[in-house]
C-alpha positions as a LaTeX table, in Angstrom:
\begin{tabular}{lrrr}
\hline
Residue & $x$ (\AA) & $y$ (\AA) & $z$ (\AA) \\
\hline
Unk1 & $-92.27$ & $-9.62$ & $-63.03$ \\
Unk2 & $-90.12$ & $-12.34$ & $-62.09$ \\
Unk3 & $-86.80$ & $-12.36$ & $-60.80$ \\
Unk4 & $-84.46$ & $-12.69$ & $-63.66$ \\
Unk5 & $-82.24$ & $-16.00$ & $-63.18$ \\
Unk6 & $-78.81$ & $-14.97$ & $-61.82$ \\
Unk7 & $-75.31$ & $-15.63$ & $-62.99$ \\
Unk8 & $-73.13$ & $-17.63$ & $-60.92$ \\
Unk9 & $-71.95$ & $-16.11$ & $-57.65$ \\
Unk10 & $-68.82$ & $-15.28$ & $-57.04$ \\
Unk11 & $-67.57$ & $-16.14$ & $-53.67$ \\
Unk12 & $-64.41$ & $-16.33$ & $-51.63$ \\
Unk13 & $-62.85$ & $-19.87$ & $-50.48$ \\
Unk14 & $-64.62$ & $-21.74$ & $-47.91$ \\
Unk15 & $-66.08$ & $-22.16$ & $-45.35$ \\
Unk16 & $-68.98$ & $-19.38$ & $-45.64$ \\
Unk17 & $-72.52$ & $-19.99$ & $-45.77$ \\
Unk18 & $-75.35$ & $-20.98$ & $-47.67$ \\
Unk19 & $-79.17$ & $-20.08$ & $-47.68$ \\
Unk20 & $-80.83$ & $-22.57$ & $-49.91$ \\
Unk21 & $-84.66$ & $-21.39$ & $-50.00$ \\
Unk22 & $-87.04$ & $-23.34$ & $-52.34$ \\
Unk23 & $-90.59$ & $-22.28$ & $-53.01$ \\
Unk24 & $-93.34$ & $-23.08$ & $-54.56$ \\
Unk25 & $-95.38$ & $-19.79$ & $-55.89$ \\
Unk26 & $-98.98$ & $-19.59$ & $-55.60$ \\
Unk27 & $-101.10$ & $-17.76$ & $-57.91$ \\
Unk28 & $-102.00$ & $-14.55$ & $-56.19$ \\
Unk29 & $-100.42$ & $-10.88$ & $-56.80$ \\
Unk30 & $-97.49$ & $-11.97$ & $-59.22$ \\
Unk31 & $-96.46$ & $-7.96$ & $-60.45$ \\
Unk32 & $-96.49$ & $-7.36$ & $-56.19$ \\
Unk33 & $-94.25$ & $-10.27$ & $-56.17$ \\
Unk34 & $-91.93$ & $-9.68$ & $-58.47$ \\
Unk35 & $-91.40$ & $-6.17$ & $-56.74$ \\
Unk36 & $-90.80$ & $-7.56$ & $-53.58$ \\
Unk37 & $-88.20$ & $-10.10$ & $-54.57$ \\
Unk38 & $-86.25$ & $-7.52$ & $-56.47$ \\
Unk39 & $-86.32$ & $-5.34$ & $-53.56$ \\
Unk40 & $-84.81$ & $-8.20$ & $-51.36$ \\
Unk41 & $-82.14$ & $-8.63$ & $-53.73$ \\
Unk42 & $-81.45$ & $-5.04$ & $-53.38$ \\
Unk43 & $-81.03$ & $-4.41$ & $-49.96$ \\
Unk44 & $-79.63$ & $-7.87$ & $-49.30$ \\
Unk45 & $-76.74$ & $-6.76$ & $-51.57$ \\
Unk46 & $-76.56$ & $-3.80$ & $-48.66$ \\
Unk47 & $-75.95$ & $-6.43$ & $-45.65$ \\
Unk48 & $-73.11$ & $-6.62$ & $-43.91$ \\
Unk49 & $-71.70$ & $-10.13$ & $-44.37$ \\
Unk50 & $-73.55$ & $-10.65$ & $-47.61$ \\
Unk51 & $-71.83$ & $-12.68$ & $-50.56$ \\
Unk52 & $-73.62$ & $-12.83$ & $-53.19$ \\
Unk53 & $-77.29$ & $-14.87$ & $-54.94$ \\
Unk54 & $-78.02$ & $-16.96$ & $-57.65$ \\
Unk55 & $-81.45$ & $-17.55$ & $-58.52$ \\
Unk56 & $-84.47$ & $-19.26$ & $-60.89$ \\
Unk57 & $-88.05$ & $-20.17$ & $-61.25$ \\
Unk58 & $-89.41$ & $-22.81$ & $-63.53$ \\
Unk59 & $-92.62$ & $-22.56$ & $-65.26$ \\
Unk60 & $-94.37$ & $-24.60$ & $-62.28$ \\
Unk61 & $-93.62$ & $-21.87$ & $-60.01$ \\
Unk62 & $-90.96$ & $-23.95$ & $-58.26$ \\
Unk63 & $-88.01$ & $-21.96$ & $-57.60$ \\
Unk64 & $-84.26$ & $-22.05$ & $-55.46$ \\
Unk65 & $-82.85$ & $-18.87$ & $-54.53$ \\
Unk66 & $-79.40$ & $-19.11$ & $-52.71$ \\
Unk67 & $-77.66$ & $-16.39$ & $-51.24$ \\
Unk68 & $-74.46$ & $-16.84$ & $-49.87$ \\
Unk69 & $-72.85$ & $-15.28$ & $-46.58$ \\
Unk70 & $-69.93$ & $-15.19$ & $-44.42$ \\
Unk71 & $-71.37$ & $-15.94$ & $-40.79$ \\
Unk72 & $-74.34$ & $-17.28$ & $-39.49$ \\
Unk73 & $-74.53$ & $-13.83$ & $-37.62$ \\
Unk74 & $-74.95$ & $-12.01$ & $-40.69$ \\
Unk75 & $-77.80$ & $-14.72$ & $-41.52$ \\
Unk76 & $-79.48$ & $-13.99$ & $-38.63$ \\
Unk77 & $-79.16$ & $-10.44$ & $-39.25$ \\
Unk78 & $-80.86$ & $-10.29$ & $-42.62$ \\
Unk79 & $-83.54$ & $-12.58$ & $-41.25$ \\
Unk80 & $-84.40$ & $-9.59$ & $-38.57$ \\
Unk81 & $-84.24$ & $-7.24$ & $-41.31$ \\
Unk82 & $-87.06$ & $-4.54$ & $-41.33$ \\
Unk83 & $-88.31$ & $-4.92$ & $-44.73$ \\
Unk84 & $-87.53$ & $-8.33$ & $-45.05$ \\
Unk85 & $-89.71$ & $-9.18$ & $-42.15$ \\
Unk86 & $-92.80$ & $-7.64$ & $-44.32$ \\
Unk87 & $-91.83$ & $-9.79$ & $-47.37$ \\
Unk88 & $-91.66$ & $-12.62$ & $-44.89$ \\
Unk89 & $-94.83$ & $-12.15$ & $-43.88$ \\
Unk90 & $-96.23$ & $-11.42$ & $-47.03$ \\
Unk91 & $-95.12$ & $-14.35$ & $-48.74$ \\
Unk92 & $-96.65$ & $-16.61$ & $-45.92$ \\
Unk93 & $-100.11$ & $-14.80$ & $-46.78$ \\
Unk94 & $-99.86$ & $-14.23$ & $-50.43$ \\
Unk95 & $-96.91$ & $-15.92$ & $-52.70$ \\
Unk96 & $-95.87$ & $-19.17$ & $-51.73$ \\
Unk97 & $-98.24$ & $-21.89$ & $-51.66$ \\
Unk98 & $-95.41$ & $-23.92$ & $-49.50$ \\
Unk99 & $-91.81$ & $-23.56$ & $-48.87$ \\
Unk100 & $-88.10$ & $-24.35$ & $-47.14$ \\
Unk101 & $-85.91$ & $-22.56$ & $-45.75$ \\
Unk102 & $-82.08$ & $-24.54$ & $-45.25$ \\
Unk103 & $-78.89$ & $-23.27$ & $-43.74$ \\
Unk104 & $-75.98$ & $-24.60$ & $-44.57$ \\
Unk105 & $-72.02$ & $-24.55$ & $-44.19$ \\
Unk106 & $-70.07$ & $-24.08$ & $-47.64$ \\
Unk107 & $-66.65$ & $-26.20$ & $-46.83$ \\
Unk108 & $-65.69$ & $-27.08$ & $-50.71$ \\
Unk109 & $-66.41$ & $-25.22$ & $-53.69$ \\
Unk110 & $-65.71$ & $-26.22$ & $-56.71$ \\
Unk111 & $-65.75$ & $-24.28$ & $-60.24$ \\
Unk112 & $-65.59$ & $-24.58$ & $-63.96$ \\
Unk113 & $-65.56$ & $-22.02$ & $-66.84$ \\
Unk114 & $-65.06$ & $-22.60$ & $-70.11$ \\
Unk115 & $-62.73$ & $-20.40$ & $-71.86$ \\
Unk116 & $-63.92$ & $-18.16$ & $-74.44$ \\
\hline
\end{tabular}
């Protein structure tokens, strides 16, 4: 199962940070997958320092999940994670034919919602 695409994140005024991973899925073990990634999502919700994710997957098994974060520390943190080591290392063997990983600094934010 894949993820199911997120609703927007809600997160405080800037500057906080951004983890813009894009991937490209490969054909093997999609129900393991699919476990995995909700699992993430799960204990990444648990992190200290954690903001919030938005995510999708197109059809072509390209995909952009962003989580958001207050401090590089708590980046760095997550990345040292336990269980999200093994998912690291499983998606290097198994899931992703190719991917990128990109850090970045949040310093404007901008937002629109149309009323209902």
């Amino acid at each position: 199962m894949e993820p199911p695409v997120s609703t927007l994140a809600h997160t405080p005024d800037p500057p906080y940070y951004a983890v813009v991973f894009t991937s490209h899925r490969s054909a093997a073990d999609p129900e393991g997958y699919g476990q995995m990634a909700d699992r993430m999502i799960e204990l990444a919700r648990l992190q200290p320092g954690f903001l919030g994710v938005e995510s999708a997957r197109g059809a072509d098994g390209l995909g952009i999940t962003v989580s958001y974060w207050e401090s590089e520390e708590a980046i760095r943190r997550w990345h040292e994670e336990a269980e999200h080591k093994i998912a690291q290392r499983l998606g290097r063997q198994r899931w992703y034919d190719a991917f990128q990983l990109r850090v970045c600094r949040v310093e404007r934010a901008y937002s629109f919602e149309r009323p209902s």
